[in-house]
C-alpha positions in Angstrom: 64.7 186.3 215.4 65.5 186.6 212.1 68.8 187.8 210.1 71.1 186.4 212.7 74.1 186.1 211.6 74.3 189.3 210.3 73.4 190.4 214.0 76.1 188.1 215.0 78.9 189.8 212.5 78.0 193.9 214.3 80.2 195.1 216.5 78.3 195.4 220.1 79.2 199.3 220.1 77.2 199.8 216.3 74.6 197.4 217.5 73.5 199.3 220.6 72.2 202.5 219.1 69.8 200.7 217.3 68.6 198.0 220.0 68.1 201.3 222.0 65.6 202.6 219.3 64.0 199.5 219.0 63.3 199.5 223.2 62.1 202.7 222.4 60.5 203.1 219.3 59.6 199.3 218.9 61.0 198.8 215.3 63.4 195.6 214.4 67.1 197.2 215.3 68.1 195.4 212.3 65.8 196.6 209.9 66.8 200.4 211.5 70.2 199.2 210.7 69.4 198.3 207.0 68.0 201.7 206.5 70.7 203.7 208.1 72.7 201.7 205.9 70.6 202.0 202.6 70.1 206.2 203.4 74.1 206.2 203.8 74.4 204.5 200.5 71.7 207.1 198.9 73.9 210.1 200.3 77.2 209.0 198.7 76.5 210.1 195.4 75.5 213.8 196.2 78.3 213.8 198.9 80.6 213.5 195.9 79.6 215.6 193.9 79.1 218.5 196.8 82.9 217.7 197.8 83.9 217.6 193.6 82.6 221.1 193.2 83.7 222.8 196.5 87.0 222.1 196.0 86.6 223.2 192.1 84.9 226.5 193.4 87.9 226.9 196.4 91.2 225.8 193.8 89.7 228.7 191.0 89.7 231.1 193.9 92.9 229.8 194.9 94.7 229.9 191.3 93.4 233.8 191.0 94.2 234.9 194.1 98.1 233.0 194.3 98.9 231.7 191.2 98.1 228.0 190.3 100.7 227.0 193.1 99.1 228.7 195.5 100.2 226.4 198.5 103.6 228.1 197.6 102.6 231.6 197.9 104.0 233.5 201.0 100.4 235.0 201.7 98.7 232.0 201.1 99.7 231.1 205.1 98.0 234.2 206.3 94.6 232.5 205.5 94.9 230.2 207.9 95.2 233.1 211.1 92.8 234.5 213.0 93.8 237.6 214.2 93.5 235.9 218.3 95.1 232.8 216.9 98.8 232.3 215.3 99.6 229.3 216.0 99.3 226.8 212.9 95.9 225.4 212.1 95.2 221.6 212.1 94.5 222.2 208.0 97.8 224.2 207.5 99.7 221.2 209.3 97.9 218.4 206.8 99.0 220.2 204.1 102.6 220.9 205.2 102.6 217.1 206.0 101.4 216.2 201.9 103.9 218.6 200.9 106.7 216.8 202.6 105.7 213.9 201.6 105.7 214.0 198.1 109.1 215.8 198.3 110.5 212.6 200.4 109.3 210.8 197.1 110.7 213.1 194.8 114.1 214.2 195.8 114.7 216.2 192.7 111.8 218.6 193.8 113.7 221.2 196.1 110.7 224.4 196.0 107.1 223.8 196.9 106.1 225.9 193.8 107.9 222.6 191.5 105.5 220.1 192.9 102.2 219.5 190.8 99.3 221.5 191.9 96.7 218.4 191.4 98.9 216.1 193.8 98.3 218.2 196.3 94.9 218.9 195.7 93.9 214.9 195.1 95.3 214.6 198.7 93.2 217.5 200.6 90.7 216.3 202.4 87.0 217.8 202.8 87.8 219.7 206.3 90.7 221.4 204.2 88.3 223.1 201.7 85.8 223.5 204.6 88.3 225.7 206.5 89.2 227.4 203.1 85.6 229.7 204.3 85.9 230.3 207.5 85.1 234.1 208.8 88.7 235.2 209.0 89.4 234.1 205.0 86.8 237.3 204.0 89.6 239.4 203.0 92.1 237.0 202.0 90.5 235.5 199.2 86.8 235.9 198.9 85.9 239.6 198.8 86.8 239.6 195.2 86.4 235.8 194.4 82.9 234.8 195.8 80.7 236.0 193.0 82.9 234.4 190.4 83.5 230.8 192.1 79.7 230.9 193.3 78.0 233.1 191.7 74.1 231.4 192.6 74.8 232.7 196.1 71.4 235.2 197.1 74.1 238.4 197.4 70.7 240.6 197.1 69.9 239.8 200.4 73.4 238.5 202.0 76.4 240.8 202.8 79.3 239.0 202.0 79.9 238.4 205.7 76.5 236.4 205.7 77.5 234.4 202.7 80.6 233.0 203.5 79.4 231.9 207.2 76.7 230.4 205.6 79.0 228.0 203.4 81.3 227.4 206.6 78.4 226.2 208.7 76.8 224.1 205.9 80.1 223.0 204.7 81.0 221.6 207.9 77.5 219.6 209.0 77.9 218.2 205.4 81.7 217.2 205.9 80.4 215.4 210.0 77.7 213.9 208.0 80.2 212.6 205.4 82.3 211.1 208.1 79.5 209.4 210.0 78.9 207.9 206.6 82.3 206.7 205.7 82.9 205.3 209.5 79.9 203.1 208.9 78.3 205.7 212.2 74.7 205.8 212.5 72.9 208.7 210.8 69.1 208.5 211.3 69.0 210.5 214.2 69.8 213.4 212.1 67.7 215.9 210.3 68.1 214.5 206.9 65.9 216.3 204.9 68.4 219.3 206.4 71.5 217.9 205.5 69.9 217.0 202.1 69.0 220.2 201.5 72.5 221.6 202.5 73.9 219.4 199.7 71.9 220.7 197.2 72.5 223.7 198.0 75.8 224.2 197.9 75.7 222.5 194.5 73.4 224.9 193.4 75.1 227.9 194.6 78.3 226.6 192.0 76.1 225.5 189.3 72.2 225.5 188.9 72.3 222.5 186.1 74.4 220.2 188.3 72.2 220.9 191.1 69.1 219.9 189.1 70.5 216.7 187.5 71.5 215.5 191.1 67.8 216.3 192.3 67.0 213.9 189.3 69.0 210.7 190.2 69.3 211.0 194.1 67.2 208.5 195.9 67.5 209.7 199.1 64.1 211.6 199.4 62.3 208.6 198.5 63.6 206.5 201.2 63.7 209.1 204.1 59.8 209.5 203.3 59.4 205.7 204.6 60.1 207.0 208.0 60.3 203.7 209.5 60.1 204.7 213.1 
C-alpha cells in the first residue's frame, strides 16, 4: 500500500471518512484525501477575497449608517435584537470581548469611540459580518445601504427582504465551508460547484470586475471536474 507514512502521520478520526468512501466508492482513501486537500487549497484564494469584500461592503454601510466608529454608536446594539430575542448575541459578545481587550492594552483609551476603527475590524471574524445580514438588520442598516454597498444585487426581481436573506444564507454556507477548510475537515461530500458559485457570487454582487478576474485565476473548477469517485 503505498504513501504510508503519510497514512501513518493522519489522525484515525480524519482518516475514517475517507477509508469509508473508499469501502464504498472503491477509490484509494488517500488519493480522496489528497484531493480534498488539493480542492481546499484551490478554495482559499476566492474565500479571501469573498471574506475581503463582505466586510468592505458591511464597514461602508456601517461608517454611513454610525459614523466610522460605529461599534461606539448607542443604536449600533439594536442590530444585534430580534424583536423575540434580547438577550446578547454570540457576535455582540466577540466584539465586546475585542473591545476590552484592546482597552486592557491601552489604558489611556477610556471611550470605545477613541479606539481605532481598523483594530477592531482586523479582529472580526467571518460569522461577525455574516450576522451583520441577518433578517432582523432590514431596517437598521440596509434599507437605505444595500444598493450602494452591493449594488450588482438583481433588485428588479428581489424585494429587499429577498435580497438580504439571500446574502445571510449564502454568507453563512460559505463561512461553514471556510471552517471545514481551515480545520483541515473534509469537504468533498459537499456540493462544490454550489459553494463555488456562492463565492462568485457574492463577489460579483460588490464588484463585477473582481468577480471576473477571480473566475480567471481560480483552479477550483478544473479539479472538481476530475470527479475522482
Amino acid at each position: 500500500m503505498k504513501n504510508q507514512a503519510i497514512r501513518a502521520a493522519l489522525p484515525h478520526s480524519q482518516l475514517a471518512f475517507y477509508e469509508k468512501m473508499e469501502t464504498e466508492q472503491g477509490v484509494d482513501a488517500l488519493d480522496l484525501y489528497f484531493w480534498n486537500s488539493r480542492l481546499s487549497g484551490a478554495f482559499w484564494f476566492p474565500l479571501e477575497i469573498c471574506e475581503y469584500v463582505t466586510k468592505s461592503a458591511v464597514v461602508k454601510a456601517l461608517n454611513n449608517t454610525y459614523g466610522e466608529t460605529w461599534f461606539s454608536h448607542k443604536g449600533f446594539e439594536k442590530t444585534f435584537k430580534t424583536p423575540k430575542n434580547h438577550k446578547k448575541s454570540k457576535s455582540l459578545e466577540v466584539l465586546e470581548k475585542i473591545i476590552n481587550e484592546i482597552k486592557e492594552k491601552n489604558p489611556k483609551i477610556t471611550q470605545n469611540q477613541e479606539i481605532e476603527p481598523e483594530k477592531i475590524i482586523t479582529n472580526l471574524t467571518l460569522g461577525f459580518w455574516c450576522h451583520m445580514f441577518a433578517p432582523h438588520t432590514l431596517g437598521f442598516i440596509w434599507n437605505s445601504q444595500l444598493k450602494i454597498v452591493l449594488p450588482n444585487m438583481d433588485f428588479d426581481n428581489l424585494s429587499m427582504e429577498q435580497c438580504i436573506k439571500k446574502i445571510y444564507h449564502e454568507l453563512n454556507e460559505i463561512r461553514i465551508l471556510r471552517n471545514k477548510i481551515a480545520h483541515h475537515e473534509h469537504i468533498i461530500d459537499r456540493n462544490l460547484t454550489q459553494d463555488y458559485q456562492n463565492i462568485i457570487t457574492m463577489i460579483g454582487f460588490y464588484n463585477k470586475d473582481t468577480q471576473q478576474e477571480v473566475e480567471a485565476l481560480q483552479t477550483i473548477t478544473e479539479i472538481i471536474e476530475e470527479n475522482i469517485f
